[in-house]
C-alpha positions as CSV (number, residue, x, y, z in Angstrom):
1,X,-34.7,32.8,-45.9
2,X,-31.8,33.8,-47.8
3,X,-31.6,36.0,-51.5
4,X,-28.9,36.7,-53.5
5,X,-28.1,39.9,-54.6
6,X,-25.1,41.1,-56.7
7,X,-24.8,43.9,-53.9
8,X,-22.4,44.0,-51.2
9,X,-24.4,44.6,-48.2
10,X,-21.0,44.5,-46.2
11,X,-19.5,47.3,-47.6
12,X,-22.1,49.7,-46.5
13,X,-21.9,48.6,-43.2
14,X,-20.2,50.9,-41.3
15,X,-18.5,49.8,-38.1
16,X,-19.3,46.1,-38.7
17,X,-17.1,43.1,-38.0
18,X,-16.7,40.8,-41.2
19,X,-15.3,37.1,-40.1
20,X,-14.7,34.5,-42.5
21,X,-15.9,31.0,-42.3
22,X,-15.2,28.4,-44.8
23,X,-18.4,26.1,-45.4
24,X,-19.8,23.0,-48.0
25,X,-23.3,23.7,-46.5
26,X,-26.4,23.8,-48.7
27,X,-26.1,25.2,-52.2
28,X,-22.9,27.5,-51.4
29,X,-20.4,24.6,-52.1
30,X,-16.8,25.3,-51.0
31,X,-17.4,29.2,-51.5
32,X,-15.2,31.9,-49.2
33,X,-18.0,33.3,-47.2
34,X,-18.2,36.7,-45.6
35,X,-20.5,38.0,-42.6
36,X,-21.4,40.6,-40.5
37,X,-23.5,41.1,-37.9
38,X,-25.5,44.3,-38.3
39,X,-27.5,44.6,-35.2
40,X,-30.7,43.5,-34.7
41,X,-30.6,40.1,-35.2
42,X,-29.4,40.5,-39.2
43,X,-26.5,38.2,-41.0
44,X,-24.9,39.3,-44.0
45,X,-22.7,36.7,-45.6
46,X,-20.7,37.0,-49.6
47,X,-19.1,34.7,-51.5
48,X,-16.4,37.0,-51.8
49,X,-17.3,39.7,-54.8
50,X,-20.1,38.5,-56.7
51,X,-23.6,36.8,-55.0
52,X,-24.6,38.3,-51.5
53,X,-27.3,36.8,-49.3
54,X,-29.0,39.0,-47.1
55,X,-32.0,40.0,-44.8
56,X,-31.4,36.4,-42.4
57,X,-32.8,37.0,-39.2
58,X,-30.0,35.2,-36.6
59,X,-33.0,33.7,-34.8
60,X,-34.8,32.2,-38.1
61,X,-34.5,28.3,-39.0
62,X,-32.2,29.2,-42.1
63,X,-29.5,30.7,-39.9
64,X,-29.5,28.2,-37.3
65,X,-28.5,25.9,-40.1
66,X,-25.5,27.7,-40.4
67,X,-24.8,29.0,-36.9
68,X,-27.0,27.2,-34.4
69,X,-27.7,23.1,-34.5
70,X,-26.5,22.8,-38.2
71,X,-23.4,20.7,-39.0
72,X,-20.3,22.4,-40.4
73,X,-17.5,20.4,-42.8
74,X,-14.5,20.9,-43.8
75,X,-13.8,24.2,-41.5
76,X,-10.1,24.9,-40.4
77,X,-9.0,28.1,-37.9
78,X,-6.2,29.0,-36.6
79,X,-4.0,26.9,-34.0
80,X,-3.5,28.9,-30.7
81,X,-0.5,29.0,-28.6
82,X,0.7,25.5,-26.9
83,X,0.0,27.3,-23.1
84,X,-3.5,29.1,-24.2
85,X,-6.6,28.6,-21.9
86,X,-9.4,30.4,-23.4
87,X,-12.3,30.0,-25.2
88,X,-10.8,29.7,-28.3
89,X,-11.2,27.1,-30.5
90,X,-8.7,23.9,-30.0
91,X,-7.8,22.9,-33.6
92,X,-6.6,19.0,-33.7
93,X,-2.8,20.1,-33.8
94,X,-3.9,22.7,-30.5
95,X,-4.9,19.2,-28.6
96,X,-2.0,16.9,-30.0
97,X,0.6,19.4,-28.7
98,X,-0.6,19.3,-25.1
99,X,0.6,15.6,-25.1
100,X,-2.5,14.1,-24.3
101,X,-2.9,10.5,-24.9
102,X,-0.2,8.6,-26.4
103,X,3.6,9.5,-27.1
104,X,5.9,11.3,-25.2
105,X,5.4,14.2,-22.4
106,X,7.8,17.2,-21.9
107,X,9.4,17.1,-18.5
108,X,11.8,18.9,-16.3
109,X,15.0,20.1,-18.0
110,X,17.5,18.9,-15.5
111,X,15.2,15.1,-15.7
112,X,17.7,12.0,-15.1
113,X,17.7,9.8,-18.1
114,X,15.8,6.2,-16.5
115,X,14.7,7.9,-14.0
116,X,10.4,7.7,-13.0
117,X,8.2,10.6,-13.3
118,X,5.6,11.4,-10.8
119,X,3.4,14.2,-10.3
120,X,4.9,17.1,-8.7
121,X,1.0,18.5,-7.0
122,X,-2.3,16.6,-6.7
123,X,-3.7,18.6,-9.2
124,X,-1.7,16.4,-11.4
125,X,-0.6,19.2,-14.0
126,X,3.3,18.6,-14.1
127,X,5.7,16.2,-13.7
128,X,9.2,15.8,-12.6
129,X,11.8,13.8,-11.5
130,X,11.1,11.6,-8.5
131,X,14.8,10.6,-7.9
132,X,14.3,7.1,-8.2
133,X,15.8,5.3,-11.6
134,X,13.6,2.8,-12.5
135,X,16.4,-0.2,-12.6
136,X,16.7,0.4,-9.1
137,X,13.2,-1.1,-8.6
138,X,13.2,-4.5,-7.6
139,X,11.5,-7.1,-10.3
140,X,8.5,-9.1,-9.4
141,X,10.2,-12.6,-10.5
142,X,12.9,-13.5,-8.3
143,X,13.8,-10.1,-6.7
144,X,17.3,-9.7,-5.1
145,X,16.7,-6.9,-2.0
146,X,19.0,-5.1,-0.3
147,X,19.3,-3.5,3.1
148,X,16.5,-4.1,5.3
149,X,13.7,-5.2,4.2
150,X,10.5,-5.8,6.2
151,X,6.7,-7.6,5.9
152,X,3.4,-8.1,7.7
153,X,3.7,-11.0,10.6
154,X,1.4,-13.7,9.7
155,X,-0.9,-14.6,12.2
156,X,0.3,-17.5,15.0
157,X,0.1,-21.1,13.5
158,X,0.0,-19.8,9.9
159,X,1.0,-22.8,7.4
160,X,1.4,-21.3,4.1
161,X,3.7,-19.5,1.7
162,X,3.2,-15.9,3.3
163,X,6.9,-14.6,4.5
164,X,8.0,-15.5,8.1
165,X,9.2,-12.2,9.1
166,X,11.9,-13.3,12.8
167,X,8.4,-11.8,14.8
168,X,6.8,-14.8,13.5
169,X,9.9,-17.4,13.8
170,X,10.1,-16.2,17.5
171,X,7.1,-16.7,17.9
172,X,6.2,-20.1,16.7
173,X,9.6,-21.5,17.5
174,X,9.8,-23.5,20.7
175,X,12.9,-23.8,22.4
176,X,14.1,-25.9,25.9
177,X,15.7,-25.0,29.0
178,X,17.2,-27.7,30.8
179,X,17.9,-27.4,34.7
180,X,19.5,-30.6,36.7
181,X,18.6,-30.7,40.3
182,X,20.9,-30.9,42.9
183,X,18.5,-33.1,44.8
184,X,14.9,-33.2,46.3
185,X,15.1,-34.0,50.0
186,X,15.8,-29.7,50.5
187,X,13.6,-26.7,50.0
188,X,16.0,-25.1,46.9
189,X,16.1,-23.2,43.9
190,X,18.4,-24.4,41.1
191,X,19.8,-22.9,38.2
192,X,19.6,-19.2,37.2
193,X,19.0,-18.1,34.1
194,X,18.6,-14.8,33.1
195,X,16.4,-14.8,30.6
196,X,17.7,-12.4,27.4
197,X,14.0,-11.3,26.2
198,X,10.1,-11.8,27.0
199,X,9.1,-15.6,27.7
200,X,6.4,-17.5,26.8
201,X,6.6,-20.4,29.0
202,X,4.7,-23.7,27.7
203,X,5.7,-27.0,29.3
204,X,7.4,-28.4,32.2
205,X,9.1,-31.9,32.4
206,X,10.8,-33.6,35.2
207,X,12.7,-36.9,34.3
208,X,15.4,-39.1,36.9
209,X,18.1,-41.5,37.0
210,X,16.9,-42.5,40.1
211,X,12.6,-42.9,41.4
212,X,12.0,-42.2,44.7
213,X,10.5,-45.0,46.8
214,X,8.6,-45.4,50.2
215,X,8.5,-41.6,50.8
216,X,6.0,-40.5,53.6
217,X,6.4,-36.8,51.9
218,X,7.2,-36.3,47.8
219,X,8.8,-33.5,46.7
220,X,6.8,-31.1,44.6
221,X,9.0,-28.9,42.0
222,X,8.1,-25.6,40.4
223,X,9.1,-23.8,37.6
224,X,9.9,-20.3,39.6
225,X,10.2,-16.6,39.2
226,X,13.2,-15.7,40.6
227,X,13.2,-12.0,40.4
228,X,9.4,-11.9,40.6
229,X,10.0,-14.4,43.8
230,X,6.8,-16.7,42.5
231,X,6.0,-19.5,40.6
232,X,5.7,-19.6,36.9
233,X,1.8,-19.8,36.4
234,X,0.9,-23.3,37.0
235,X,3.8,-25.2,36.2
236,X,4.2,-27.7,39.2
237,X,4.9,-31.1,39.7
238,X,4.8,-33.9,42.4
239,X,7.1,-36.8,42.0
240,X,5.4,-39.9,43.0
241,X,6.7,-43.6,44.2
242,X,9.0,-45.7,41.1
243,X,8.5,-42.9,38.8
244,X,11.2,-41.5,36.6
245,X,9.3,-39.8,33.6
246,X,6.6,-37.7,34.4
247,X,3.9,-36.2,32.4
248,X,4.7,-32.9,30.6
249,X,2.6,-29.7,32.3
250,X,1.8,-27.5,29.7
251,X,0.8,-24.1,29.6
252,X,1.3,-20.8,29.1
253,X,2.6,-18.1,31.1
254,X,5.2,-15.1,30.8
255,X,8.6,-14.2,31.8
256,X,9.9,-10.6,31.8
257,X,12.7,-9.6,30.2
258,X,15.7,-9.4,32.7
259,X,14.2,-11.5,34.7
260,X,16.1,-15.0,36.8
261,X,14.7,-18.5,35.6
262,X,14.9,-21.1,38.1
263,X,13.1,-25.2,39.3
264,X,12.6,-24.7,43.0
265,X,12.2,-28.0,45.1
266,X,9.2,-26.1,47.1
267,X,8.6,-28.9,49.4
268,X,11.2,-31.2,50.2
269,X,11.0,-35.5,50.1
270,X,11.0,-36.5,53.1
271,X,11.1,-40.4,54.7
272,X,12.1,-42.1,51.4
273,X,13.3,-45.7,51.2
274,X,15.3,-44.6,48.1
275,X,15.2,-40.9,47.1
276,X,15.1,-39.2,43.8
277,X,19.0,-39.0,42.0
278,X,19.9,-37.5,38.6
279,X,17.3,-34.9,38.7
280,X,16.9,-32.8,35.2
281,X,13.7,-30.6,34.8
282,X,12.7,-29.4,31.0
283,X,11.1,-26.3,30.6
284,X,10.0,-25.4,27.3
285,X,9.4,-21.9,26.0
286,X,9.0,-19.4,23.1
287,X,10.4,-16.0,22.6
288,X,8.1,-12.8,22.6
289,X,7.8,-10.2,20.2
């Protein structure tokens, strides 16, 4: 428990450190107190020059009001330097200057005026200048881009308002080659196209002026590999008797790049009352990625 005593107990402690505290704790309302810690365990606090309180063990309940668990009010200390990192205590103005929170941050000196600030380490302590002006950024609403600019490739047969990036146009456009015949009564190979890019070959048609009649043999065309010296997949057709438009063959098979298109009459009509004239043959196609 605490006495008071018009002694000063501090002044015949010799070699003690005195700190100051102010405090509105218990019965000592707004006083200027003093105290030392004498060794063993003792307090000594003042009210400046005239009541002293003495003989509080530091381990009893009274001090622990003061010093332990207890709540201080209305204490104030002194505001250390802006780049301190000790244990010493961060008055209110201490943690407002670190620019914490709200407000403005100190950055870089040579820092372009507009321009975005980004973390300079992944620590995230500083940050400087990334370069970038922020009305270079383009706008969410109706954004005007410049240069190059690029996006996922939706998946084949997509029908929504994803972008269609030219991997996805080329891919779900389909496009026609058309090849007329010379004739069918000869083992040929017409046309010769050389195709610019990848193939995707997906129908065949065969259409003529002229049907063939009273063949003993029909000619049968394919759609051929020129470089590759083979047929196309299974793209083949067999004219038959009064027939000018025959049923698309559809498919899908691939053409290298650099490689000759051609319709190749690979067996020839033979015996025909009336053979085939104004041959054209259709293939249809779609570009690779």
């Amino acid at each position: 428990m605490l006495s008071l005593t018009s002694a000063n107990p501090c002044a015949s402690q010799a070699g003690g450190v005195c700190y100051k505290v102010y405090s509105d704790a218990n019965s000592f309302n707004n006083l200027f107190w003093d105290f030392q810690e004498t060794g063993t365990g003792d307090v000594l606090f003042s009210d400046t020059t005239t009541n002293y309180a003495q003989g509080c063990d530091d381990t009893s309940s009274g001090c622990k009001a003061y010093f332990g668990v207890g709540q201080l009010t209305g204490l104030a200390a002194a505001t250390p330097a802006t780049s301190d990192n000790s244990t010493k205590v961060a008055t209110t103005a201490y943690v407002q200057a670190q620019g914490f929170g709200s407000g403005n941050m100190s950055g870089p000196a040579l820092a372009t005026v507009g321009d975005i600030a980004t973390f300079s380490a992944t620590t995230g302590k500083t940050i400087q200048d990334s370069g970038t002006a922020l009305s270079a950024l383009a706008p969410l609403a109706s954004a005007a881009l410049t240069g190059t600019p690029t996006a996922p490739t939706a998946s084949a047969g997509d029908n929504s308002q994803k972008i269609a990036t030219t991997a996805y146009v080329r891919s779900e456009a389909q496009f026609a080659w058309s090849c007329p015949l010379t004739g069918a009564s000869t083992v040929m190979q017409n046309c010769n196209w050389t195709v610019p890019a990848g193939l995707t070959i997906t129908g065949f048609d065969l259409a003529s002026t002229t049907a063939p009649v009273g063949c003993t043999t029909y000619a049968v065309m394919q759609v051929w590999d020129g470089t590759a010296g083979a047929e196309v997949g299974g793209f083949s057709m067999t004219m038959s008797t009064g027939t000018s438009f025959y049923p698309q063959v559809t498919g899908s098979a691939t053409v290298a790049a650099g490689h000759q298109l051609r319709v190749k009459v690979t067996t020839a009509a033979a015996g025909c009352t009336t053979g085939a004239a104004g041959l054209v043959a259709t293939v249809t196609y779609q570009m690779q990625n």
